[in-house]
C-alpha positions in Angstrom: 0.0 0.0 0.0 1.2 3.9 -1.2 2.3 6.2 1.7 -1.2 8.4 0.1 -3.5 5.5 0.6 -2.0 4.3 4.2 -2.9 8.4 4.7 -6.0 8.2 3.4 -7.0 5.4 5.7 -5.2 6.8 9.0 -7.6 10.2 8.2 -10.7 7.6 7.8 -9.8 5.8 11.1 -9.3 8.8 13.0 -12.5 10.3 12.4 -14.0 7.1 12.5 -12.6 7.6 16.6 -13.8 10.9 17.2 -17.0 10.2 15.7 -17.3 7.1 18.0 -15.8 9.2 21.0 -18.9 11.4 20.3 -21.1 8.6 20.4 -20.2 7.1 23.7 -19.9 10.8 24.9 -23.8 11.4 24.3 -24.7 7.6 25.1 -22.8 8.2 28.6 -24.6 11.6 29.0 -28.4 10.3 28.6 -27.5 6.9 30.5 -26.2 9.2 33.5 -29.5 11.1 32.9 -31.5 7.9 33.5 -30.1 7.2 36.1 -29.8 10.4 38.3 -25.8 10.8 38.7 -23.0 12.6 36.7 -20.4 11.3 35.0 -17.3 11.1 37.4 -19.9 8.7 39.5 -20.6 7.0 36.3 -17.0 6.3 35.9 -16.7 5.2 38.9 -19.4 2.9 39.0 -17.9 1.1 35.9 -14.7 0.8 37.7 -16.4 -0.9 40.4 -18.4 -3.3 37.7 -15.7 -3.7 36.0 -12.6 -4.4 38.7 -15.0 -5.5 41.8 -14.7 -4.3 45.1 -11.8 -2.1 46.1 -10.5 0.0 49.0 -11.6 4.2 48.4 -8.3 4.9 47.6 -7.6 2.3 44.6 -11.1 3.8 43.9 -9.5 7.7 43.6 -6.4 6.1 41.8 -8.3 4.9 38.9 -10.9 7.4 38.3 -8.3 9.7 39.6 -9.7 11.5 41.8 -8.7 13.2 45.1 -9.8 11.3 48.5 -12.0 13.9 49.2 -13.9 13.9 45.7 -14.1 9.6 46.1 -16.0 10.2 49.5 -18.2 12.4 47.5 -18.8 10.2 44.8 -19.0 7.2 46.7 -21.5 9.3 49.3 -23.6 9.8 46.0 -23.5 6.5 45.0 -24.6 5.2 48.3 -27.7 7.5 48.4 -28.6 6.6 44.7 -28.5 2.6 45.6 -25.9 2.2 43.6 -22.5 1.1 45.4 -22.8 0.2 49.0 -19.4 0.6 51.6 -18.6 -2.8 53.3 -15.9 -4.2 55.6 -12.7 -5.5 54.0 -12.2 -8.9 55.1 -8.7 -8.7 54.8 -8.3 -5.5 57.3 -11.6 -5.1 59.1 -10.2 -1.5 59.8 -10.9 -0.5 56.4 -13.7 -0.3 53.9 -14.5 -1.6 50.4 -16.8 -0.5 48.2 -18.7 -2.5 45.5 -21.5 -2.1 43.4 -24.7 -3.1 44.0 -27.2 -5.3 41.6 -29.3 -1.9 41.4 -26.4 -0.3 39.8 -24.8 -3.8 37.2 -29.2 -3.8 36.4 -29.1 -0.3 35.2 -26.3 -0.9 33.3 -27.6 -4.1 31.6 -30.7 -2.5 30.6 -29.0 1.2 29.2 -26.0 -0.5 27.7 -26.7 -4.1 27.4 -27.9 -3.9 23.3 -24.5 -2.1 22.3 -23.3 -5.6 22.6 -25.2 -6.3 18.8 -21.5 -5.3 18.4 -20.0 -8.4 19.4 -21.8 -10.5 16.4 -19.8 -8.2 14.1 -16.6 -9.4 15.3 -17.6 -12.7 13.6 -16.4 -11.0 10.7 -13.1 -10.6 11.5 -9.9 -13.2 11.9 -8.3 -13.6 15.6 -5.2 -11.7 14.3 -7.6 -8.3 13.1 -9.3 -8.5 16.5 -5.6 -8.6 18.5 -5.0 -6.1 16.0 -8.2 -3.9 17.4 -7.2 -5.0 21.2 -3.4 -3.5 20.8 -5.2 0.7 19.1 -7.4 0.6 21.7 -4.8 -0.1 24.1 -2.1 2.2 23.0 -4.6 4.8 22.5 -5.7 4.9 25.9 -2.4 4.8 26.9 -1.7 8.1 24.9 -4.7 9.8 26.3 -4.3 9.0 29.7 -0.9 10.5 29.5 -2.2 13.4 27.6 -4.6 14.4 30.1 -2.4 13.8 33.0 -0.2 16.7 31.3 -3.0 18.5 30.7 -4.0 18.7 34.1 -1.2 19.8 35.2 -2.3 23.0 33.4 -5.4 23.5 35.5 
C-alpha cells in the first residue's frame, strides 16, 4: 500500500474515533440522565463493575480522583443505591466499596444492546481483532498521558 492510501485510511480511522468518542460521549450523558448521577460517579461505577470491590483509595487512583472527591462520589452512589461501603475482610479497619445489583441492572438495561456489536466481530480473523485489542490499548495509553499533562495545566 502507497504512503497516500496508508494516509487516506489513518484520516478515515481517526474520524472514525472521534465520531465514536462522540457517540459514547452522548450515550454516557443520557445513561447518566436515566439514572440520576453525573459522570465522574458514572465512571466510577464502571470501575467498580468492572474491577470488583476495592478500597476508596484504589477507587481515587483509577478514576483519579482526590480522597475527598471519592468520599463524594461514593457518598452519591450510596444514596442513589448504587454502590454500597462494606468491611474488608482482609483488614476489618478499612472499607471496600462494591457495586450493588441496582447499579450492574441499570447498566444491563441502558448498555446491554450495544453488545449487537459483538456479532460483528464474527467477521473478523483472531489476528484483526488482537490487532483492534493492541489501538485501543495504545490509544488509551496516549490519552491517559495526555490528560495527566494537561492537568497539570489547570
Amino acid at each position: 500500500m502507497g504512503d497516500e492510501a496508508r494516509d487516506r485510511l489513518y484520516e478515515e480511522l481517526t474520524d472514525e474515533v472521534r465520531k465514536f468518542q462522540r457517540s459514547v460521549d452522548v450515550m454516557d450523558e443520557t445513561a447518566c440522565a436515566i439514572m440520576g448521577i453525573n459522570r465522574t460517579d458514572a465512571r466510577a461505577m464502571d470501575l467498580l463493575q468492572q474491577y470488583g470491590a476495592m478500597t476508596a483509595g484504589r477507587l481515587a487512583e483509577e478514576a483519579g480522583l482526590t480522597s475527598g472527591g471519592t468520599t463524594a462520589v461514593i457518598d452519591r452512589l450510596e444514596k442513589a443505591g448504587y454502590a454500597r461501603r462494606k468491611p474488608d475482610p482482609a483488614d476489618r479497619r478499612r472499607v471496600v466499596v462494591e457495586a450493588t445489583e441496582k447499579s450492574y441492572s441499570m447498566a444491563a438495561e441502558l448498555y446491554g444492546p450495544l453488545g449487537e456489536g459483538r456479532k460483528h466481530l464474527d467477521d473478523y480473523g483472531l489476528k484483526e481483532i488482537q490487532a483492534m485489542i493492541d489501538f485501543l490499548r495504545i490509544a488509551s495509553e496516549i490519552t491517559d498521558r495526555q490528560s495527566a499533562r494537561l492537568k497539570d495545566r489547570i
